[in-house]
N, C-alpha and C positions, 0 to 999 in steps of 0.2 A: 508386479504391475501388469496384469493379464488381461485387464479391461481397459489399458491405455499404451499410447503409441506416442512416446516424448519425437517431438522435432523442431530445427533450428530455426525461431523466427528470422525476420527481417532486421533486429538489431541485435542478434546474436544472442537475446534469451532463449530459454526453451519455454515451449508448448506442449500442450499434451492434445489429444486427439481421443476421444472416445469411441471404442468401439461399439456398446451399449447401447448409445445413444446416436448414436452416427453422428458426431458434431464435434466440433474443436471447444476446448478453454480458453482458448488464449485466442490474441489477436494474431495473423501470420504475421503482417505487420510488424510486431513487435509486442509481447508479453509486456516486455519493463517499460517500454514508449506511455504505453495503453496505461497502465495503473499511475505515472505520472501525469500524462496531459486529460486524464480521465476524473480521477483521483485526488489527487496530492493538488495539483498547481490551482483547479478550481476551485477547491475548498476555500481560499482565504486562510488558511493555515499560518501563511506567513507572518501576518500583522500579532494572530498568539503569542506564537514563537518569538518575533524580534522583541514584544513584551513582556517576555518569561512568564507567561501564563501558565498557569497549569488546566492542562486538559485531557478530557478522555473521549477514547475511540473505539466506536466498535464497528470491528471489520466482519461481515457477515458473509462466510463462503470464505473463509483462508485458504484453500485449496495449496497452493504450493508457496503464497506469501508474499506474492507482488506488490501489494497495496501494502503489505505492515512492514515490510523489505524496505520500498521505496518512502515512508513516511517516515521511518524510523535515518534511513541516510538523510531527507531531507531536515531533520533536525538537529543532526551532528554535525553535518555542513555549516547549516546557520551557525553554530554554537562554537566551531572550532578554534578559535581565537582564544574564548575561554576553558576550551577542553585540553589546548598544548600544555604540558608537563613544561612545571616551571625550572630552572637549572637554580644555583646555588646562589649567584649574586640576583637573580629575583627573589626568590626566599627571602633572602638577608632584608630586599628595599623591601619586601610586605612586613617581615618582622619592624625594620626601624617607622615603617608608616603606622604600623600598629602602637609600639609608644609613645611616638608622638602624638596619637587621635586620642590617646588616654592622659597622656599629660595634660593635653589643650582642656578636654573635657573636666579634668580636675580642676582648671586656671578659670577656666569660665564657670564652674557653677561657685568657683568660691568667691568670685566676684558677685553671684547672682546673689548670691545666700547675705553676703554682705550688703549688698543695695533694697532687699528684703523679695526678691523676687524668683519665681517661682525656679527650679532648677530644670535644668534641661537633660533627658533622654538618650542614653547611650546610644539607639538606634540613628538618632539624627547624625552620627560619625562615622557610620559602619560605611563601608565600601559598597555598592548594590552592583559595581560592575562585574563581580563572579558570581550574582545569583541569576541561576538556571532554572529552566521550564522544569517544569516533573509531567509526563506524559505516560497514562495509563493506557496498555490497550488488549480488550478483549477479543480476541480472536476466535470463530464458532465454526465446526466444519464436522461433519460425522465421517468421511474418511480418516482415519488414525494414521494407513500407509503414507498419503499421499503429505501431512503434515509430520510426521519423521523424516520423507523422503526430501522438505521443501528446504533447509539450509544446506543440502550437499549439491545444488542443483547449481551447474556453471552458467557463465554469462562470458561468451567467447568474447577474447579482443579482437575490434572490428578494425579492416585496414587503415582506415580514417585514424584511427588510435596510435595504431603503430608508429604510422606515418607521422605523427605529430611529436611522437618520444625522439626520432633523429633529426626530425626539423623542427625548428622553434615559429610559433605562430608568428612571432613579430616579420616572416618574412611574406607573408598572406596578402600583403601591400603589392605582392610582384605577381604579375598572370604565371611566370612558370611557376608559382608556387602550387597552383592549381592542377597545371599538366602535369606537371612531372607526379602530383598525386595521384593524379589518375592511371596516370601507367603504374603506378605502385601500387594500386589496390586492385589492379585488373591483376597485377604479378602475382600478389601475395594470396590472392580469394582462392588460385588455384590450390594451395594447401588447408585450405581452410575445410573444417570438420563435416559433413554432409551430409546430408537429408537419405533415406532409405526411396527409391526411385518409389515405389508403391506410393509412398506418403506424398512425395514431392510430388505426383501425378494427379494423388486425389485432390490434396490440396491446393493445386495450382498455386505450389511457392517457386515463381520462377524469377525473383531475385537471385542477381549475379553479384552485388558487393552488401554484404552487412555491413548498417551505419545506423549508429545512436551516440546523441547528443552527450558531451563526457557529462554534462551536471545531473543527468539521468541515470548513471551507472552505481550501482549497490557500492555503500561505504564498507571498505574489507573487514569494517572491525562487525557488520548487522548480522552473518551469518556466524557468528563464532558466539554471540551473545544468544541467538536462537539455537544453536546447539546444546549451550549451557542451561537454556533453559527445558530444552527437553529429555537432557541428562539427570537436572533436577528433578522432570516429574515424573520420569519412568526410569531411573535409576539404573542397575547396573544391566537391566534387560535394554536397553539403547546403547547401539542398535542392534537389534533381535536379529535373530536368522533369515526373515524372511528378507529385511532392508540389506543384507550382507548379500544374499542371492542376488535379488533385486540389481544392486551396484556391480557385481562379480561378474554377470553376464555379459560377454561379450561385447551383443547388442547395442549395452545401454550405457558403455564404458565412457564413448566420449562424451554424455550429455549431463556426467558428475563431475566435481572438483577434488582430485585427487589430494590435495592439500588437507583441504576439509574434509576426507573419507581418513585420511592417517591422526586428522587429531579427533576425531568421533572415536575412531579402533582405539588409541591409547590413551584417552579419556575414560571409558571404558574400562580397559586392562588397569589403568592406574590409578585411577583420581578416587575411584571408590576405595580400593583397597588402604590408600593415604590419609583419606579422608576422618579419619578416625584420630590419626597424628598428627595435623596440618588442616587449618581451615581452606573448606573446599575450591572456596571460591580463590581465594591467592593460591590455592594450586592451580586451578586452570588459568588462572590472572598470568601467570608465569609462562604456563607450558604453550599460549598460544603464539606467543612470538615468534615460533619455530616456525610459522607458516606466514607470519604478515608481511606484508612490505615494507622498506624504510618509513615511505612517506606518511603511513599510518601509528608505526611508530612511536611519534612525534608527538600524539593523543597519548592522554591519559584514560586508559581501558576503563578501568575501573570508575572514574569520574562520569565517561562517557555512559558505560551501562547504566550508571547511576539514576541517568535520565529516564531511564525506562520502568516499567513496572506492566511485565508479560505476562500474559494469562493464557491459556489454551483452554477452550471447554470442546471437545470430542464426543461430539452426540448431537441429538437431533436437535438444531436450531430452534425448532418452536418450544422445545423444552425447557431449552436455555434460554429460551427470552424471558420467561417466566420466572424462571430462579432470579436474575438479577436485577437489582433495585435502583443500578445508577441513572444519574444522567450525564447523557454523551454529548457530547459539544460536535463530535462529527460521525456519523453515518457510515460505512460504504458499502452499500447493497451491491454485490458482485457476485451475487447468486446464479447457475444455471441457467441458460434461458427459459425463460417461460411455457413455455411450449413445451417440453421437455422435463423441466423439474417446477411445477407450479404452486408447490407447498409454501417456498419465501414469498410468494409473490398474491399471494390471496388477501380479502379487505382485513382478516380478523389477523391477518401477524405484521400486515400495515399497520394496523392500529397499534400494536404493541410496540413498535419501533418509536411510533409518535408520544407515546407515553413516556416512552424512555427518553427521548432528546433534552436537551436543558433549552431553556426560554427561545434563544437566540441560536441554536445548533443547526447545523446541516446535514440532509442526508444526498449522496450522489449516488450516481448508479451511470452503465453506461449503455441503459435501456433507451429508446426514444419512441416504445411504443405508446400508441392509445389507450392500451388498456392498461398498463402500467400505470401512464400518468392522470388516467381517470381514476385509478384506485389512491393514487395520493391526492387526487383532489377529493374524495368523498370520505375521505379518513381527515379533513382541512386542513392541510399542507397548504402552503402557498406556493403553488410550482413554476419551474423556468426551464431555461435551454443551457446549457455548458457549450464556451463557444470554442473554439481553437484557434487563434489569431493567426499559426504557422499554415494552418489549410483553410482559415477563412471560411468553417466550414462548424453547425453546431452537432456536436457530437455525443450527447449523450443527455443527460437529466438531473435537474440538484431540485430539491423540496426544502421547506424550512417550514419553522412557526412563524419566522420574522421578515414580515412582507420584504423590509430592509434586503434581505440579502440577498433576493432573487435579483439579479444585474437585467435577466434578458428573460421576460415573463412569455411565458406562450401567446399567439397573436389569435386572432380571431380564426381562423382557419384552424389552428393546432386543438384550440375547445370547442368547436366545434365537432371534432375530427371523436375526441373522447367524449361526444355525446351520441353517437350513432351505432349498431352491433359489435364495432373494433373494440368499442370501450367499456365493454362490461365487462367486470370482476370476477375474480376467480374467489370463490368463498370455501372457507375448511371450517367448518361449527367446530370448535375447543379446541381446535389446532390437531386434529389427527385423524383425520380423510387420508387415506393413500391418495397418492399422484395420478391416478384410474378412477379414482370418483369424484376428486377435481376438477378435471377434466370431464368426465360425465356430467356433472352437475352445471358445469356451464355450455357445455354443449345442449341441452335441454332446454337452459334460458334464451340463449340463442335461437333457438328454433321455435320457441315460442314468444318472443319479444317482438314488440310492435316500433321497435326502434327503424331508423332507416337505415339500408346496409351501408357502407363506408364507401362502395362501388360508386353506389346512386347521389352519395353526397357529394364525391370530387367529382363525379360527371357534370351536377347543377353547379358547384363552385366554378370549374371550369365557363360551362357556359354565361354563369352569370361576370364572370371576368371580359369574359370576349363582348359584350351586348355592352359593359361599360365602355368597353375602348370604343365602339362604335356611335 
């Protein structure tokens, strides 16, 4: 990891930091905050899910996984009621529900058939309260390191957390329940894992207590299900030498989950060698318990992966948009910024995203420039604002096909703003311009566009706001 510098956000995920680039990934804020209130809770996801829809995602830029991390916990969460491992006197009431639903069925179509009427459909008896969503998602990133390196990646417990495991919330009704946490999280921060002074200097993280919301926090079972799947795709070479240095470093010790580095190395060591004698997946179905929690437990693994259907494609995005023929029901552009990496972000791999959505799908991103949201308006997206209700503040950008789903459509200012020099497009003819003639190429339009600069337009908005008040 030579060309990046991992550090502890503000809710105790990590970040990385590019040297390359001079620029951070992640939010200081908060890595796992950001691909929730960015991500996951705007999409409308929810209303899918509580309907056991089946749908598909393509996360664009997986880089270490926050977004298919956090979309994949937020699905288990919904689901967990029917994901708990049934004990034996449940068995028993599903088996004798099931005789009965078949005896009934027999009583009533022999009545039917007697009265001369049509008979009735086994399906109209089945139970529909254990039918589960099936959620496909494609994952795109041309780092290979940095997507091996993404399920061993911790997410520290924040004092707020601690704090809450020896005192029960119900006591939150009393102000000491407040103080006395605060002296507890001022106590406990002192041990808490630390940023490298270089980092924490450039990056002005001068957060003193890490704090993230618990229904935000990765479900223990999403990281053991991403290992197994890239056990599967890169076999007994996972994890290579390079990922074994990588973690071994010193360095970079406390910003992995040692848990999750001991069952990758004996995964590894054993599950292949086995794998020959014992189907593979009930060998790791078994061996992961050694690392989980009770409370996880409590889920049935195997039911719950079930939910999933993980892809990894490792290589250049615009190649892969090409190969695949689906439609996605959700988006999330969480590409590089633009500036920086403008190959995701040009009209002609905009338009292949739009080709790819299904009627009514979403694409988010947690862009909020002008030329971003000008290049989804001239691809015909119907664009809006993501808003944040906890900061009252809109944070980012959602597009769709379905005027419907935009909540908070940009205002006369905001299209305005993507019709002035901010808002021209970054264009790649066949998808393979290097990042250097990208950039060249609109640098040129730029300098010879007859548009009006962006300066001069909030200058006359401005004054034309003031001449109205008067």
């Amino acid at each position: 990891m030579r060309d990046y510098e991992p550090y502890f956000t503000e809710d105790g995920s990590i970040g990385l930091y590019s040297f390359v680039d001079k620029d951070v990934y992640h939010s200081k804020y908060g890595a796992l905050t950001e691909a929730w209130e960015k991500f996951i809770i705007p999409s409308g996801l929810k209303n899918d899910i509580e309907d056991n829809k089946n749908i598909k995602v393509l996360d664009v830029c997986y880089g270490i996984g926050y977004n298919t991390k956090a979309l994949m916990s937020f699905v288990i969460n919904k689901k967990q009621k029917q994901l708990l491992k049934k004990n034996l006197f449940q068995n028993f009431f599903c088996f004798i529900k099931c005789i009965i639903n078949i005896v009934s069925l027999c009583v009533n179509n022999a009545i039917r058939k007697a009265r001369g009427l049509s008979l009735r459909n086994a399906s109209i008896y089945n139970d529909n309260s254990e039918q589960l969503p099936h959620v496909k998602i494609d994952c795109l990133d041309i780092n290979e390191e940095l997507v091996q390196l993404s399920p061993l990646f911790r997410t520290v417990k924040t004092p707020y957390e601690i704090y809450s495991q020896f005192v029960p919330e119900v006591f939150d009704c009393l102000e000491i329940y407040y103080t006395i946490r605060e002296h507890f999280a001022n106590f406990i921060s002192r041990f808490a894992p630390k940023n490298r002074k270089e980092i924490k200097e450039l990056l002005d993280l001068r957060f003193k207590i890490m704090h993230l919301d618990k229904e935000y926090r990765v479900n223990g079972m999403v990281n053991y299900m991403i290992l197994n799947k890239l056990a599967e795709i890169f076999g007994k070479d996972y994890p290579d030498k390079n990922i074994k240095k990588i973690i071994k470093e010193k360095a970079n010790r406390r910003f992995f989950d040692k848990s999750l580095i001991k069952y990758a190395h004996f995964n590894q060591k054993w599950g292949f060698k086995t794998s020959s004698k014992i189907n593979l997946s009930a060998f790791l179905h078994n061996i992961y318990y050694n690392h989980l929690s009770r409370r996880y437990k409590r889920i049935d693994f195997k039911a719950a992966q079930s939910l999933f259907e993980l892809n990894f494609h490792i290589k250049d995005a615009r190649k892969t948009i090409l190969e695949i023929s689906d439609q996605y029901d959700y988006i999330f552009l969480d590409a590089f910024t633009y500036t920086k990496a403008p190959q995701l972000w040009t009209m002609e791999f905009i338009a292949e995203l739009y080709n790819r959505m299904a009627p009514q799908g979403v694409l988010l991103t947690y862009s909020t420039s002008a030329q971003v949201r000008n290049t989804l308006l001239e691809n015909k997206f119907y664009v809006g604002k993501i808003y944040n209700p906890k900061t009252n503040r809109f944070i980012g950008t959602i597009a769709s096909k379905d005027k419907a789903k935009i909540k908070y459509p940009l205002n006369n200012y905001e299209i305005g703003l993507c019709n002035t020099k901010a808002g021209i497009p970054y264009y790649d003819p066949n998808l393979c311009f290097s990042n250097k003639e990208i950039i060249e190429l609109r640098e040129y339009e730029f300098r010879h566009s007859n548009l009006m600069s962006s300066s001069k337009y909030m200058k006359l908005r401005t004054l034309r706001s003031e001449n109205e008040e008067i």
